[in-house]
Biopython code that builds the backbone (N, CA, C, O; Angstrom):
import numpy as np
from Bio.PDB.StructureBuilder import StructureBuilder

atoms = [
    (1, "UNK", "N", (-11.902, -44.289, -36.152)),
    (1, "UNK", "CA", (-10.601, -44.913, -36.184)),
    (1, "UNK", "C", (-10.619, -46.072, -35.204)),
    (1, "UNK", "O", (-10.923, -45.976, -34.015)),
    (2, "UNK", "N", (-10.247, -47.207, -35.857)),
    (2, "UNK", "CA", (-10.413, -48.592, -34.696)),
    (2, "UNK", "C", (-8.707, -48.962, -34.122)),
    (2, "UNK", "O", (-7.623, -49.047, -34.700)),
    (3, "UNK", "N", (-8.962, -49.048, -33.323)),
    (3, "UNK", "CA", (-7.869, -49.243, -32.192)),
    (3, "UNK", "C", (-7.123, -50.520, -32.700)),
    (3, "UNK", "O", (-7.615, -51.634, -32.520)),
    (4, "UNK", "N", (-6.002, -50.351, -33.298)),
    (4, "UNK", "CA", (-5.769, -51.775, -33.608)),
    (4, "UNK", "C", (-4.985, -52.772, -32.371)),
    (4, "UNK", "O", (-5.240, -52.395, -31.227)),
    (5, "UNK", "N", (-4.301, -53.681, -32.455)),
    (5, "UNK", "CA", (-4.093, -54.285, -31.100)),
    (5, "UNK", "C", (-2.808, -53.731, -30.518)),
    (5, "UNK", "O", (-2.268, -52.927, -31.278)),
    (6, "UNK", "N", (-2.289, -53.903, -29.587)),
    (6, "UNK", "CA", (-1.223, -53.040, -29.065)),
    (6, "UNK", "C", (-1.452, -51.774, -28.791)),
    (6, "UNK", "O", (-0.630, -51.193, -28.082)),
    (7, "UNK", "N", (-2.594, -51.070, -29.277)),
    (7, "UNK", "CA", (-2.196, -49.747, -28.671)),
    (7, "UNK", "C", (-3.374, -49.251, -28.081)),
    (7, "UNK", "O", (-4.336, -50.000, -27.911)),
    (8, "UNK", "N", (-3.393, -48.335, -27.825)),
    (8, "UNK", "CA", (-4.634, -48.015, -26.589)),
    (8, "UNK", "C", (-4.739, -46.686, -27.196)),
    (8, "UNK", "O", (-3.906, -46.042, -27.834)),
    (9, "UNK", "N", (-6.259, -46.347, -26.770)),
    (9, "UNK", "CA", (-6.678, -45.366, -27.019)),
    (9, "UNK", "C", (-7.014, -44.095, -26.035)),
    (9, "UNK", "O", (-8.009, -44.110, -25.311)),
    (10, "UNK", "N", (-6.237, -43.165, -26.069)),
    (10, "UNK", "CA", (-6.970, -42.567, -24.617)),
    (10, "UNK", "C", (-6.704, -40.872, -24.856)),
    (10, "UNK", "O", (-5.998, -40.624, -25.833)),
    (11, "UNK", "N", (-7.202, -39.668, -24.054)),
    (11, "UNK", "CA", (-7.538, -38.371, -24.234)),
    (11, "UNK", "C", (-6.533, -38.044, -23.382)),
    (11, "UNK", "O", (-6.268, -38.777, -22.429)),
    (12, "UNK", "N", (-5.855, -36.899, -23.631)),
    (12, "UNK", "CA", (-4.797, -35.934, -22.760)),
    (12, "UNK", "C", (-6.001, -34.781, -22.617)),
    (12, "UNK", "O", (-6.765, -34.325, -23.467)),
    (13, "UNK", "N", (-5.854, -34.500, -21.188)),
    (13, "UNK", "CA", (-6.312, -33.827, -20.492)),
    (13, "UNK", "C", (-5.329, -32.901, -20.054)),
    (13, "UNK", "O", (-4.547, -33.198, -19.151)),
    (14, "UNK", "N", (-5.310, -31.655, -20.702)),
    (14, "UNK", "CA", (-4.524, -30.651, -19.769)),
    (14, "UNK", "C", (-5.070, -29.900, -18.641)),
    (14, "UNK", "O", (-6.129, -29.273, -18.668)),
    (15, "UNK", "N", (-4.214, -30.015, -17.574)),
    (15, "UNK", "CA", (-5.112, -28.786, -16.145)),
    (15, "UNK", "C", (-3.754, -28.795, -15.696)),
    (15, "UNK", "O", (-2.876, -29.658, -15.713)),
    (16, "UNK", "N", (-3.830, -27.106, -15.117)),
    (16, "UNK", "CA", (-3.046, -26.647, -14.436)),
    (16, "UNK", "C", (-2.690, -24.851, -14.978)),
    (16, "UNK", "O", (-3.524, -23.960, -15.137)),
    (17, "UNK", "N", (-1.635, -24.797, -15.107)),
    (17, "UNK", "CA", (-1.404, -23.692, -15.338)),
    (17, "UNK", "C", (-0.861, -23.342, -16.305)),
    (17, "UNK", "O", (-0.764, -22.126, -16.472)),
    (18, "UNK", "N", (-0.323, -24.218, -17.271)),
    (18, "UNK", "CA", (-0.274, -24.162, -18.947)),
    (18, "UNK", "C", (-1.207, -24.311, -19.845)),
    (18, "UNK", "O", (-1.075, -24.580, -21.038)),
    (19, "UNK", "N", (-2.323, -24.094, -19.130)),
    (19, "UNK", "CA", (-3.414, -24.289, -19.821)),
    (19, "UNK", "C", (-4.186, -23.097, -20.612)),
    (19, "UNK", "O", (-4.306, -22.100, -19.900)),
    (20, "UNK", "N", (-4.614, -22.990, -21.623)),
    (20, "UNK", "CA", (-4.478, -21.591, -22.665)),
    (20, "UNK", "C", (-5.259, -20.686, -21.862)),
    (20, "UNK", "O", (-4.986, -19.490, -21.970)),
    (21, "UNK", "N", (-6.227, -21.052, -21.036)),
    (21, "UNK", "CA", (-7.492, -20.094, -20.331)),
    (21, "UNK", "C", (-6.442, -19.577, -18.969)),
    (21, "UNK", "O", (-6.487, -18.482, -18.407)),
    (22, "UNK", "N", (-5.516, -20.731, -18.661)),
    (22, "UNK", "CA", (-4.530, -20.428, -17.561)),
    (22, "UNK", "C", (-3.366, -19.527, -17.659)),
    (22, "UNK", "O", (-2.663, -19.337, -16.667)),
    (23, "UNK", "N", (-3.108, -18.944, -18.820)),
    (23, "UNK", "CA", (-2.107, -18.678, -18.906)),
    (23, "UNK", "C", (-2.533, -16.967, -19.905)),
    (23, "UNK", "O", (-1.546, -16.268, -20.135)),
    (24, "UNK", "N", (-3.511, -16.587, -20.264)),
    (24, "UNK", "CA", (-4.137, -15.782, -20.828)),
    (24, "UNK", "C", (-5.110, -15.077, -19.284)),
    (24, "UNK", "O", (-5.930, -14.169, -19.419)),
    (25, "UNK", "N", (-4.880, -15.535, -18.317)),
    (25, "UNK", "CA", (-5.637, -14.720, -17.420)),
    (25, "UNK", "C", (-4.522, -13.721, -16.539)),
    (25, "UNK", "O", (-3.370, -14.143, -16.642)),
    (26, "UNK", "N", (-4.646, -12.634, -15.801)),
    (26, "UNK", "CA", (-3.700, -12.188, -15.390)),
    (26, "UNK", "C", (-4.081, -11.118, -14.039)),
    (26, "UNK", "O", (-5.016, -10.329, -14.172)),
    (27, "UNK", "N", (-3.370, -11.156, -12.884)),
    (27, "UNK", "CA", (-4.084, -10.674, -11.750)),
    (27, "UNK", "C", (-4.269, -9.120, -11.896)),
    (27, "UNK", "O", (-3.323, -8.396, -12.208)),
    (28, "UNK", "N", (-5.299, -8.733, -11.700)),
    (28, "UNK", "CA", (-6.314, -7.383, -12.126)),
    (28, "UNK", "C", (-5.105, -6.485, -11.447)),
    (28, "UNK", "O", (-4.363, -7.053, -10.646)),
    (29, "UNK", "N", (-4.855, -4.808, -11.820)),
    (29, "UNK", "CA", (-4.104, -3.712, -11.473)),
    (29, "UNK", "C", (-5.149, -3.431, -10.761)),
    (29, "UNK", "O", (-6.275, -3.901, -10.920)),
    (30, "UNK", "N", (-4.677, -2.365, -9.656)),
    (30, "UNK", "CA", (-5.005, -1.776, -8.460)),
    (30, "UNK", "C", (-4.927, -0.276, -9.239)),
    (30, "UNK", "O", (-3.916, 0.204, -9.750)),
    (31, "UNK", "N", (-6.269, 0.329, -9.187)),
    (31, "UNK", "CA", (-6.532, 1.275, -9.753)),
    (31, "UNK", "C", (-6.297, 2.449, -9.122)),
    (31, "UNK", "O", (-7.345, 3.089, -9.035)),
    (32, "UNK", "N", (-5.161, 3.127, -8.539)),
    (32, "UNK", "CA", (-5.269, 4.281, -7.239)),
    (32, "UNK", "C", (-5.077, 5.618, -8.674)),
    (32, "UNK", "O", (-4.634, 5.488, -9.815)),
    (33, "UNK", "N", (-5.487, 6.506, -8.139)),
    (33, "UNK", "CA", (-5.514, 7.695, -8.978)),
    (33, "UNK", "C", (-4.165, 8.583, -8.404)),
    (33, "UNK", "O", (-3.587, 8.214, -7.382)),
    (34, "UNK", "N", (-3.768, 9.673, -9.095)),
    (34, "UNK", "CA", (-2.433, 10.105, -8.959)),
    (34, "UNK", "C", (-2.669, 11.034, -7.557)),
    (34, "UNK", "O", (-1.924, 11.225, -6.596)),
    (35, "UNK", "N", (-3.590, 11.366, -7.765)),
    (35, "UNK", "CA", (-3.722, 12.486, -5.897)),
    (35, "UNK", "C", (-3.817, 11.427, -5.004)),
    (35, "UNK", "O", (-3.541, 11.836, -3.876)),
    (36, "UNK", "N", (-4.155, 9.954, -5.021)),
    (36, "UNK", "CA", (-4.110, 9.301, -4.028)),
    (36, "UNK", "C", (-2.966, 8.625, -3.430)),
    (36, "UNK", "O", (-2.828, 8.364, -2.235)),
    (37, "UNK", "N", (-1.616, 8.196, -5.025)),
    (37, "UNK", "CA", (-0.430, 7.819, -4.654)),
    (37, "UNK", "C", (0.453, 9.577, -4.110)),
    (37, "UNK", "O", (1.497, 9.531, -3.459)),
    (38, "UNK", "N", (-0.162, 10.899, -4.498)),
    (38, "UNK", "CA", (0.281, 12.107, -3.866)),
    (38, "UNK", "C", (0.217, 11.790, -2.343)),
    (38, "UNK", "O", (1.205, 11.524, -1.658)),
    (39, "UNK", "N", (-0.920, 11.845, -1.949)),
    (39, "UNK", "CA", (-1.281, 12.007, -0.785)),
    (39, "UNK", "C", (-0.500, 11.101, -0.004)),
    (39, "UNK", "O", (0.029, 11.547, 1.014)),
    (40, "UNK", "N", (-0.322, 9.748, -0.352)),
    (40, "UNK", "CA", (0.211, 8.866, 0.569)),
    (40, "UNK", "C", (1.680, 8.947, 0.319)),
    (40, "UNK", "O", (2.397, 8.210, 0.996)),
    (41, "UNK", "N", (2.275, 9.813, -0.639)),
    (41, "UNK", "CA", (3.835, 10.088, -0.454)),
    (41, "UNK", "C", (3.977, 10.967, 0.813)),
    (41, "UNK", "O", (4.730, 10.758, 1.764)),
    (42, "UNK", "N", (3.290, 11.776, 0.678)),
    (42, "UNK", "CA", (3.551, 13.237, 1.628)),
    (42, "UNK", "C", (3.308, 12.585, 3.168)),
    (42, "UNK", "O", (4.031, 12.885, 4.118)),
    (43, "UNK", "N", (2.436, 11.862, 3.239)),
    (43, "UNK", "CA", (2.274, 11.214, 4.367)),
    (43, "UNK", "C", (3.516, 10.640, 4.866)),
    (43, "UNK", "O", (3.956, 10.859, 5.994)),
    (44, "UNK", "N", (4.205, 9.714, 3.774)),
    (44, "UNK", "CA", (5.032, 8.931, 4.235)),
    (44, "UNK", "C", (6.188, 10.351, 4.546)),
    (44, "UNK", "O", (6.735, 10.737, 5.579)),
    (45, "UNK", "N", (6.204, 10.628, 3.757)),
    (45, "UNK", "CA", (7.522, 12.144, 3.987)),
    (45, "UNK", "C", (7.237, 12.491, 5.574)),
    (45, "UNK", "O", (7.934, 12.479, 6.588)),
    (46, "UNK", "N", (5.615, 12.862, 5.225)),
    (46, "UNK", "CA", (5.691, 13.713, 7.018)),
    (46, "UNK", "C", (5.842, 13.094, 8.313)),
    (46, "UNK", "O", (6.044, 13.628, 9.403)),
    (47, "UNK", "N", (5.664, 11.456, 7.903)),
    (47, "UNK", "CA", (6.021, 10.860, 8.882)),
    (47, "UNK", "C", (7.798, 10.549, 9.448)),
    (47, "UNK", "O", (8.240, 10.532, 10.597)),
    (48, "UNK", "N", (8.411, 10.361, 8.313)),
    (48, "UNK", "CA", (9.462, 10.298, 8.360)),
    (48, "UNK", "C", (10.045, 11.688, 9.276)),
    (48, "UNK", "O", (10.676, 11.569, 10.326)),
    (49, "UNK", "N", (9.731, 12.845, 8.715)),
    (49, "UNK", "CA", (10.428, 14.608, 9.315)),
    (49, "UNK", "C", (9.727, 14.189, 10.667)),
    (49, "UNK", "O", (10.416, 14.682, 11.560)),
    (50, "UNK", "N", (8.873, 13.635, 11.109)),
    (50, "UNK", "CA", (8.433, 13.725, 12.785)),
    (50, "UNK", "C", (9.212, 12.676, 13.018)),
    (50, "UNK", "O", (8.662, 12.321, 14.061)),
    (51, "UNK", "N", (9.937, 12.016, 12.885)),
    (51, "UNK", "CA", (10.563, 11.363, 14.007)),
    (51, "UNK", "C", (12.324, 12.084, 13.647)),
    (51, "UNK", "O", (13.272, 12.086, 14.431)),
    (52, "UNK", "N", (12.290, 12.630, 12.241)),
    (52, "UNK", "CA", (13.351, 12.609, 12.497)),
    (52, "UNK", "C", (13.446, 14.032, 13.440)),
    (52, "UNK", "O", (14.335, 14.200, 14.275)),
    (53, "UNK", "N", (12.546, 14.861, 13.200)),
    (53, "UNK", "CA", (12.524, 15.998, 14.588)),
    (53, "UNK", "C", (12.700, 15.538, 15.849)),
    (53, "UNK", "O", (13.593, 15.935, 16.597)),
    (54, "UNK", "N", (11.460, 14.284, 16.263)),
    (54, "UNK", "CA", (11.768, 13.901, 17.545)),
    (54, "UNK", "C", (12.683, 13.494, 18.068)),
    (54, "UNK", "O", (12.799, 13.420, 19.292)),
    (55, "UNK", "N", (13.839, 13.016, 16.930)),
    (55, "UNK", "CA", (15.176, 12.779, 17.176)),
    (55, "UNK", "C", (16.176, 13.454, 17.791)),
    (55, "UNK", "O", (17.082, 13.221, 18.590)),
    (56, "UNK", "N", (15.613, 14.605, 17.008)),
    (56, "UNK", "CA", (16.653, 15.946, 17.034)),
    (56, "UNK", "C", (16.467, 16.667, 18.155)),
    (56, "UNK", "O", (17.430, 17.259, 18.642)),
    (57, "UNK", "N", (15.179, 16.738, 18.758)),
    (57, "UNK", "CA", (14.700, 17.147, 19.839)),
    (57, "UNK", "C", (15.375, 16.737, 21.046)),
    (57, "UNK", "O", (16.027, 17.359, 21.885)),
    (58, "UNK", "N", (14.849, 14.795, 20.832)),
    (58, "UNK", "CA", (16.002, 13.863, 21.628)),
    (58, "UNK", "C", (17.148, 14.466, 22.396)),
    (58, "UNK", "O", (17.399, 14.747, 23.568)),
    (59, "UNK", "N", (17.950, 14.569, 20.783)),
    (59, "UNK", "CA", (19.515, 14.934, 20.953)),
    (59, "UNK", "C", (19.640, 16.389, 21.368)),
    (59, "UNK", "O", (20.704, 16.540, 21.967)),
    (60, "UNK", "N", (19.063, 17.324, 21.287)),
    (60, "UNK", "CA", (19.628, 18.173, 21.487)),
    (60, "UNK", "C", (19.267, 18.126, 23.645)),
    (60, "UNK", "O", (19.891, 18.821, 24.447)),
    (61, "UNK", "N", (18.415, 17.366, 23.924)),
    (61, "UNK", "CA", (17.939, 17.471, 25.395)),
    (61, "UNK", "C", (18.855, 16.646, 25.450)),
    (61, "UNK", "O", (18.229, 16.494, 26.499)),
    (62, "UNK", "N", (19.850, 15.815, 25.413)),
    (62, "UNK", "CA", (20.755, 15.041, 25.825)),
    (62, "UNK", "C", (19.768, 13.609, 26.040)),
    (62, "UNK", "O", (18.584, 13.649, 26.372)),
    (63, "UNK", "N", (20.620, 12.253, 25.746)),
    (63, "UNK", "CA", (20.263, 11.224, 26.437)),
    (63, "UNK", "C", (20.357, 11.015, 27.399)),
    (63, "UNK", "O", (21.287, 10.317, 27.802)),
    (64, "UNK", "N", (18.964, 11.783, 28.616)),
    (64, "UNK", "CA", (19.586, 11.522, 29.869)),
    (64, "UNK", "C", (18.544, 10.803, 30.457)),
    (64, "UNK", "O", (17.418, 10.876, 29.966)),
    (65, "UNK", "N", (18.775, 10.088, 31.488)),
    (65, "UNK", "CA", (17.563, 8.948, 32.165)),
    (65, "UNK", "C", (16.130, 7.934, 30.926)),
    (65, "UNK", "O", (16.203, 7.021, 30.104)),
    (66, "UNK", "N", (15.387, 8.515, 31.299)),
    (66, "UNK", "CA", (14.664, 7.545, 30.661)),
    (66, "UNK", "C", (13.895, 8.163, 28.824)),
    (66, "UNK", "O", (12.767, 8.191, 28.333)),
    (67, "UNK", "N", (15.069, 8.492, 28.436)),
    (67, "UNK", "CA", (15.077, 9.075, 26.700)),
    (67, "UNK", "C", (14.165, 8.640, 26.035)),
    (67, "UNK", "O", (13.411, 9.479, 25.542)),
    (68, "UNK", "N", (13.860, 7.005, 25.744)),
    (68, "UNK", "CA", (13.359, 6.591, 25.212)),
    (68, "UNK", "C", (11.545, 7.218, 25.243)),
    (68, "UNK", "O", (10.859, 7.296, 24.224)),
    (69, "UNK", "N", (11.153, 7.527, 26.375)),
    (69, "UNK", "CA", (9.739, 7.883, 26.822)),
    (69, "UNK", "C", (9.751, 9.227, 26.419)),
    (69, "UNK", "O", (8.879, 9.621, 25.644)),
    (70, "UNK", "N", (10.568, 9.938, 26.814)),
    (70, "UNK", "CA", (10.661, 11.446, 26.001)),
    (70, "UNK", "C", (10.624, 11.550, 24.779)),
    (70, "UNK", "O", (10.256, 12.565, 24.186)),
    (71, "UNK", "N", (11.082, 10.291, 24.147)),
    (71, "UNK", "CA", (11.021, 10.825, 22.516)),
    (71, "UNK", "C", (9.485, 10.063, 22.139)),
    (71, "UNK", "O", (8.803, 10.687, 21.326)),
    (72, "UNK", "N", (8.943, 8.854, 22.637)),
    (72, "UNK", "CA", (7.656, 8.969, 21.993)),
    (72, "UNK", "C", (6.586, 9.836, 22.869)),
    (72, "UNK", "O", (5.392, 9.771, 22.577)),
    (73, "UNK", "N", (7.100, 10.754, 24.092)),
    (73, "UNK", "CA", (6.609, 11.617, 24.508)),
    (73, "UNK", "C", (6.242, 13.046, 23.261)),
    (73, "UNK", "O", (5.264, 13.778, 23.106)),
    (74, "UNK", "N", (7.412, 12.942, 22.652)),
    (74, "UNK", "CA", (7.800, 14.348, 21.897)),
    (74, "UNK", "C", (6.882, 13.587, 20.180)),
    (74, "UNK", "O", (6.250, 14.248, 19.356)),
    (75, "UNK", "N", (7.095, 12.384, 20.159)),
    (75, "UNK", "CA", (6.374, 11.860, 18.836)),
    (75, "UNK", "C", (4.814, 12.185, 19.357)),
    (75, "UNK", "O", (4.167, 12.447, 18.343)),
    (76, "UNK", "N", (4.216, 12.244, 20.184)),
    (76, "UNK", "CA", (2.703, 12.159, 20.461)),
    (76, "UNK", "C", (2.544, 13.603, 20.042)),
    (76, "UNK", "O", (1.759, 13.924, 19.150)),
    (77, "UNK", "N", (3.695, 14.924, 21.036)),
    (77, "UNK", "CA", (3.594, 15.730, 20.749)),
    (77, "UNK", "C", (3.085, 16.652, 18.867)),
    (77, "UNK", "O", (2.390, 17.570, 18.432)),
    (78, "UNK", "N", (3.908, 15.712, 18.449)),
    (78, "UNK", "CA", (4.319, 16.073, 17.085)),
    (78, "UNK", "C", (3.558, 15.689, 15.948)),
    (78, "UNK", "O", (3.721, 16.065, 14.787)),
    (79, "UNK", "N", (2.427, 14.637, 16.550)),
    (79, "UNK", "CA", (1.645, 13.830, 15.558)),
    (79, "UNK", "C", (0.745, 14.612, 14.796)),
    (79, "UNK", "O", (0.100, 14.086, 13.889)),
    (80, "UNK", "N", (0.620, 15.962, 15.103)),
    (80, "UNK", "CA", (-0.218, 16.590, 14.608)),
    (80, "UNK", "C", (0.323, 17.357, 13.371)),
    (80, "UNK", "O", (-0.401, 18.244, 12.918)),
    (81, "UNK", "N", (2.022, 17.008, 12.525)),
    (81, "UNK", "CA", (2.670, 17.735, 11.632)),
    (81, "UNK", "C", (1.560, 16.504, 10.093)),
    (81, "UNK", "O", (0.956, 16.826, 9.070)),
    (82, "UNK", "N", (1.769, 15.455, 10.623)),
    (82, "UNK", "CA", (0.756, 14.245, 9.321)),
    (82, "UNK", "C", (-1.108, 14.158, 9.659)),
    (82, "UNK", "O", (-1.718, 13.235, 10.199)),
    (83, "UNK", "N", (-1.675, 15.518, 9.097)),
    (83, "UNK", "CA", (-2.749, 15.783, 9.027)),
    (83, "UNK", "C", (-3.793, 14.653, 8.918)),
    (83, "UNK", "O", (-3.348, 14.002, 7.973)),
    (84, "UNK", "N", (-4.571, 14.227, 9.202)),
    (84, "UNK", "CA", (-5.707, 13.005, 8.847)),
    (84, "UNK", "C", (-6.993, 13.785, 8.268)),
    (84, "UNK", "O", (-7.842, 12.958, 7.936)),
    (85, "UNK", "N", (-7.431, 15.181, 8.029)),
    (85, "UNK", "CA", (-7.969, 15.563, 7.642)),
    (85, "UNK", "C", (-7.892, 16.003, 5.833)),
    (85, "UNK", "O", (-8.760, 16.414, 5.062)),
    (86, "UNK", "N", (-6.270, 15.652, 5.631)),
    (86, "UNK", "CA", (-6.039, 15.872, 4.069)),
    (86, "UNK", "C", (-6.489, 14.780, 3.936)),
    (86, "UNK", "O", (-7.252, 14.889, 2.976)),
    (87, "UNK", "N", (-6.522, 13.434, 4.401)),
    (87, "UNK", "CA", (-7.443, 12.916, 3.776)),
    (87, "UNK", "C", (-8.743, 12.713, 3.181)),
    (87, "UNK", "O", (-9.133, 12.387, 2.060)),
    (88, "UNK", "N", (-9.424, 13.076, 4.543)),
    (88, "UNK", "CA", (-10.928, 13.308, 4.643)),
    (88, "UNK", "C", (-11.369, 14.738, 3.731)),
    (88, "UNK", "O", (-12.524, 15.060, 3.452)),
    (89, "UNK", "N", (-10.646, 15.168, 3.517)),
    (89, "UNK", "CA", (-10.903, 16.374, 2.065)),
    (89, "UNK", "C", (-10.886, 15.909, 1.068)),
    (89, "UNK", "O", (-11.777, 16.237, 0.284)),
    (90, "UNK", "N", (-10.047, 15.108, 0.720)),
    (90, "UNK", "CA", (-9.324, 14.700, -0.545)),
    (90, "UNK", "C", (-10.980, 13.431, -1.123)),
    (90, "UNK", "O", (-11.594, 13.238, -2.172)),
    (91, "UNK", "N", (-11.027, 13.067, -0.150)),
    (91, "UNK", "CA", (-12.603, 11.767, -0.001)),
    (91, "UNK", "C", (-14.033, 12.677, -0.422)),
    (91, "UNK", "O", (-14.959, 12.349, -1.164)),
    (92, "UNK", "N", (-13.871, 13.621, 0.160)),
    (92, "UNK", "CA", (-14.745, 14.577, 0.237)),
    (92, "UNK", "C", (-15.134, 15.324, -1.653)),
    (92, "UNK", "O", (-16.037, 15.304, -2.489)),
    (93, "UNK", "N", (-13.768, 15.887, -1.460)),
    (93, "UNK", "CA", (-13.396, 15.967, -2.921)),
    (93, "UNK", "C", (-13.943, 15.882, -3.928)),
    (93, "UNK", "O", (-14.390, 16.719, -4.713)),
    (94, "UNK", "N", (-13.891, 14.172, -3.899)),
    (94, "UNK", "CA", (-13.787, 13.499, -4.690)),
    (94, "UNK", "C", (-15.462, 13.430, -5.103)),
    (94, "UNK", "O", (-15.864, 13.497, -6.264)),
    (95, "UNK", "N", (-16.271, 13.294, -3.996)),
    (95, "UNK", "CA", (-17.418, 13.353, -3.757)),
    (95, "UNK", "C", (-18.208, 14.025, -4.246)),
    (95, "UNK", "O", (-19.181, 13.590, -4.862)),
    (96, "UNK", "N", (-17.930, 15.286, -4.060)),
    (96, "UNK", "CA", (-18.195, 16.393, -5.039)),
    (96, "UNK", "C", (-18.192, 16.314, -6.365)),
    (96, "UNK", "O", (-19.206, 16.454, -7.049)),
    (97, "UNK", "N", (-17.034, 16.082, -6.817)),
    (97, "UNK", "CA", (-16.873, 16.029, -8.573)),
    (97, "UNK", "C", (-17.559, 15.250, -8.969)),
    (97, "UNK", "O", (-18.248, 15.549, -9.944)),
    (98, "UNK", "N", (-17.704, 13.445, -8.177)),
    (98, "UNK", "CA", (-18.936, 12.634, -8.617)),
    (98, "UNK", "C", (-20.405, 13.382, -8.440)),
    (98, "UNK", "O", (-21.446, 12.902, -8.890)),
    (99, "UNK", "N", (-20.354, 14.192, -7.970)),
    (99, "UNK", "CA", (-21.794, 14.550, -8.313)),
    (99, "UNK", "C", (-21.915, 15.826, -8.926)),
    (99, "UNK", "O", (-23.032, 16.319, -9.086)),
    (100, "UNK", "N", (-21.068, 16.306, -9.220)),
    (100, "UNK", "CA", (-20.449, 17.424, -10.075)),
    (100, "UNK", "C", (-21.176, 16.642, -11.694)),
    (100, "UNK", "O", (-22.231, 16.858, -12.291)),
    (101, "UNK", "N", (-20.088, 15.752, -11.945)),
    (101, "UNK", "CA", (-20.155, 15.016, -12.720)),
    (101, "UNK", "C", (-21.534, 14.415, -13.498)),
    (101, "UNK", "O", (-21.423, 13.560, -14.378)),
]
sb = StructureBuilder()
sb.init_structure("model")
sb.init_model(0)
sb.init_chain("A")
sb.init_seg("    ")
for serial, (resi, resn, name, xyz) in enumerate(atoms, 1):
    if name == "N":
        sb.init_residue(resn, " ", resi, " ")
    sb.init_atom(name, np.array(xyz, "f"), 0.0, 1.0, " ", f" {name:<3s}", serial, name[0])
structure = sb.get_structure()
């Protein structure tokens, strides 16, 4: 096709993000398995019941002098209700069945 006069000849170049390869791609899912979103509920639960104990603890000793140190006194106490070893089972576990498997 010859260019007749007046008009020009030239290529559209699309880039960006309407672009068919751009718009057909899509950011990958995060693959967690259901005992792993388990595990990290209960966590969050057990973390929540330790402070709200240490609260209660708090309150029932009265707010007296320096409270604030008593209650992450009583949280250190208490850290041991959110296990770190259900994890390390759960890893373990898992370990097993892959070679179960």
């Amino acid at each position: 096709m010859l260019a007749s006069p007046g008009y020009i000849l030239g290529m559209v170049v699309h880039t960006g993000l309407e672009t068919r390869m751009a718009m057909n791609t899509s950011a990958p899912r995060n693959k967690v398995g259901t005992l792993d979103n388990e595990v990290n509920w209960l966590s969050k639960v057990l973390f929540v019941l330790m402070f709200i104990f240490s609260a209660a603890i708090i309150a029932a000793d009265g707010f007296i002098g320096d409270w604030y140190f008593k209650f992450f006194r009583v949280i250190l106490l208490l850290c041991a209700i959110i296990p770190i070893s259900m994890r390390i089972n759960l890893d373990l576990a898992k370990l097993y069945y892959k070679y179960c498997i």
